[in-house]
BAPA-887499 format. One record per residue (C-alpha): residue number from 1; residue in one letter; x, y, z. Coordinates in steps of 0.5 Angstrom, whole numbers, plus 2048, in hexadecimal, padded with zeros to 3 digits. Example, Ala and Ser with C-alpha at 12.3 -4.5 7.8 and 13.67 -1.06 7.14 Angstrom:
MIVO   i aa east north  up
MIVO   1  a  819   7F7 810
MIVO   2  s  81B   7FE 80E
% end
This chain:
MIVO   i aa east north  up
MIVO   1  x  7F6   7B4 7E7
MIVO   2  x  7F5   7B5 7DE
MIVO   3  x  7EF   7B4 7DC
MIVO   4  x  7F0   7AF 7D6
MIVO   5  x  7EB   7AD 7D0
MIVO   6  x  7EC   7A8 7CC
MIVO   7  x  7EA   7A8 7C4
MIVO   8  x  7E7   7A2 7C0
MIVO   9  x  7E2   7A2 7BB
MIVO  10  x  7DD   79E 7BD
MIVO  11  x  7DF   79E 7C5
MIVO  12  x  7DE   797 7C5
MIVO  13  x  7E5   793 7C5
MIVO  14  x  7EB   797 7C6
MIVO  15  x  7E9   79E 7C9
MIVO  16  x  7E6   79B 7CE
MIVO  17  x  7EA   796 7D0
MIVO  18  x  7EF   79B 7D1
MIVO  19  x  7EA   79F 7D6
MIVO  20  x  7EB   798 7DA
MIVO  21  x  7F1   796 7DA
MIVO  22  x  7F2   79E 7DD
MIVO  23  x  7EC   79F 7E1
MIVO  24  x  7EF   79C 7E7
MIVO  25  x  7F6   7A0 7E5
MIVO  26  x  7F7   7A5 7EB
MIVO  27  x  7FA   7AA 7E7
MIVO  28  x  7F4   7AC 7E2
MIVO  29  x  7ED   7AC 7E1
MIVO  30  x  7EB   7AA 7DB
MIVO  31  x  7E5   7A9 7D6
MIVO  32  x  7E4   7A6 7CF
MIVO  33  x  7DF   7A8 7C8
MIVO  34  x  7DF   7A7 7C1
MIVO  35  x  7DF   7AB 7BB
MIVO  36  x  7DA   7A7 7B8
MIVO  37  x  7D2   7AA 7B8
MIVO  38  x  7D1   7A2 7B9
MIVO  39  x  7D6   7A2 7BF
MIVO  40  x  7D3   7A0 7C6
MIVO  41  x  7D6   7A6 7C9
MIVO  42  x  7D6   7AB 7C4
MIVO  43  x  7DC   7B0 7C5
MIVO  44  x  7D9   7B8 7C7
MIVO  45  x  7DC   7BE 7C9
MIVO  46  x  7DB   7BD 7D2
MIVO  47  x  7E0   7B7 7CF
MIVO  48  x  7E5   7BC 7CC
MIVO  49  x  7E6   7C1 7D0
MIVO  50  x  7E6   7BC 7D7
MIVO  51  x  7EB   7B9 7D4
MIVO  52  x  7F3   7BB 7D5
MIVO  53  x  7F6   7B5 7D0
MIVO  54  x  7F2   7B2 7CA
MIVO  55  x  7F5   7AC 7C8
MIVO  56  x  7F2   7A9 7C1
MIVO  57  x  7F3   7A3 7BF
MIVO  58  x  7F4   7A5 7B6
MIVO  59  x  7F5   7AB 7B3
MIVO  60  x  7EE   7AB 7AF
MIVO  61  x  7EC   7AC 7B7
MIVO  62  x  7EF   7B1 7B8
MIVO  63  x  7ED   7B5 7B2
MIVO  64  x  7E7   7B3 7B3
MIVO  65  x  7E7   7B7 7BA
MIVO  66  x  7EB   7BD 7B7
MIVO  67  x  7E5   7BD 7B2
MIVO  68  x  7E0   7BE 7B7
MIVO  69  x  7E3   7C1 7BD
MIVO  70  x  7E8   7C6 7BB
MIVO  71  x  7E7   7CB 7BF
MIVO  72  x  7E7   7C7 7C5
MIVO  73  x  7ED   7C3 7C3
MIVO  74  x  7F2   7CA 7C2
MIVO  75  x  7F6   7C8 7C9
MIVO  76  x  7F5   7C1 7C9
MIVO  77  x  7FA   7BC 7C9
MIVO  78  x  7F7   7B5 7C4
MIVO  79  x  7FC   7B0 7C3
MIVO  80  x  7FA   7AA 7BD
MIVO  81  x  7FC   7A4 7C0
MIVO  82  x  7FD   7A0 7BA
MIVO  83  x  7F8   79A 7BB
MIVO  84  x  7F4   797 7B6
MIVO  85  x  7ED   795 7B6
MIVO  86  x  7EF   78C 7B7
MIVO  87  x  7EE   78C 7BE
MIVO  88  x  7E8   78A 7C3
MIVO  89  x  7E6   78D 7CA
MIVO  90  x  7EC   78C 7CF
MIVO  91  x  7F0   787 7CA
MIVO  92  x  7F6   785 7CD
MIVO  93  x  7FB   788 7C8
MIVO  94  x  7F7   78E 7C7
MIVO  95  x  7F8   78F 7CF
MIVO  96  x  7FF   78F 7CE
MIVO  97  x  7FF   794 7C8
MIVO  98  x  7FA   799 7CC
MIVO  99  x  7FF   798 7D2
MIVO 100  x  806   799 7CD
MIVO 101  x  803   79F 7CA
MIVO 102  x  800   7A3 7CF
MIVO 103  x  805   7A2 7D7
MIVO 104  x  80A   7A6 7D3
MIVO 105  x  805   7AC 7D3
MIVO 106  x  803   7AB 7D9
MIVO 107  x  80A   7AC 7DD
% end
């Protein structure tokens, strides 16, 4: 099983519906964070290096994380998935997204 983190800003809507949708999913274990200070799970370095796959949801996450965890970034995989900040916690088009963007990294 891969160890997967998904990255949001805050970890309100859109990385922890990503947590979710793949809690129940054989194939992984997951957890999600955010980038912000405000965040309701900020990310930390535990986070980073028990993750064997980062997926952020926009570029800015992913610099972000470069920033402040480079060290511990040297050999991890982050993929941006390109999803913007419009959608609520499990909203049905942002689990179709999530679902689009993520099944071809986990095959």
């Amino acid at each position: 099983m891969k160890n997967i983190l998904f990255i949001c800003s805050r970890n309100q809507w859109r990385s922890p519906t990503a947590e979710k949708i793949y809690s129940k999913d054989d194939r992984v274990n997951v957890r999600s964070a955010g980038t912000s200070p405000s965040a309701r799970k900020t990310v930390n370095v535990k986070d980073i290096e028990w993750a064997e796959l980062i997926f952020v949801m926009e570029h800015k996450h992913k610099e972000r994380l470069k920033s402040t965890f480079s060290r511990q970034l040297q050999y991890k995989k982050i993929i941006v998935l390109d999803i913007s900040d419009e959608y609520r916690y499990m909203d049905e088009e942002l689990v179709k997204l999530l679902k689009t963007s993520v099944e071809e990294y986990l095959k």
